[in-house]
C-alpha positions, 0 to 999 in steps of 0.5 A: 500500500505504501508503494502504491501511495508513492505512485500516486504522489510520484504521478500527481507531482509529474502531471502538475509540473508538466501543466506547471512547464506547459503555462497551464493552471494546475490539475483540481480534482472535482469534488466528486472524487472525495464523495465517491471514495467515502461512498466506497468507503461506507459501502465496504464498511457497511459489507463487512459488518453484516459479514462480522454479524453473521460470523458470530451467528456461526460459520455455517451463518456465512456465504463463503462466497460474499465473503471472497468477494468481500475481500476481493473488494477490499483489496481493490480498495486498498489499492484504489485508495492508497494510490488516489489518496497518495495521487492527491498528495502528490497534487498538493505537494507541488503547491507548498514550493510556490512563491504565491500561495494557491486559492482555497478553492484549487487546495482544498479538493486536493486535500479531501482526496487525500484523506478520503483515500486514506479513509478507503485504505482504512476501511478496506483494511478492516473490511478485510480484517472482517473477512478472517475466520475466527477460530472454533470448535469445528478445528478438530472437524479439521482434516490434516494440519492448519493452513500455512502460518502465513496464510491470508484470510483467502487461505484460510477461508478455502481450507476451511471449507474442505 
């Protein structure tokens, strides 16, 4: 996630030096952008709660399947937020070294990118924390060994369900 925040902060210095060079004003990102990733960002967490609930109804209580798709998409998640987030950072950034400092109105939406991709990352980290399978009594259910030591809740949820 940290590389991923480093691209997006490397492509958004890149792109406003190279509209800085060209005489252009510099990229704003609309105001849509923070709303939709916070909108992601409930949605991911309104899933992974409902996963939470029905996990302490029991394993059995659970879609394997949903909750695949769940971690796919606070995966995907991550990666969207750490490199908008790091992107709008990055668009910030090349407007502390100016001499005349920037209008609120160009700041501003750079500044709420940023945080909303950090809130993104955030929920999606826990929305992927909620997707693990908590241990029980059906371990002696178990066939051989417990998955690998380093297993991701992916992992875990398909031994599980051998």
């Amino acid at each position: 996630m940290a590389a991923a925040a480093a691209v997006g902060a490397a492509a958004g210095l890149l792109v406003q030096f190279v509209l800085s060079n060209r005489g252009h004003a510099p990229l704003v990102p609309p105001l849509s952008l923070p709303l939709t990733l916070g909108l992601l960002a409930v949605v991911l967490l309104v899933f992974a709660l409902r996963l939470r609930r029905a996990l302490k109804k029991g394993p059995g209580a659970v879609n394997p399947f949903h909750a695949v798709r769940l971690l796919v998409a606070s995966r995907a998640a991550q990666l969207v937020g750490s490199l908008l987030g790091g992107f709008g950072g990055g668009l910030a950034l090349s407007l502390i070294g100016r001499s005349v400092p920037a209008p609120t109105a160009s700041w501003l939406p750079m500044l709420l990118t940023l945080i909303a991709g950090a809130v993104l990352t955030a929920s999606a980290l826990f929305s992927e924390h909620c997707c693990r399978v908590p241990p029980g009594d059906d371990d002696a259910e178990l066939d051989d060994a417990d998955p690998a030591p380093g297993a991701g809740p992916a992992d875990q949820a398909a031994f599980r369900k051998r």
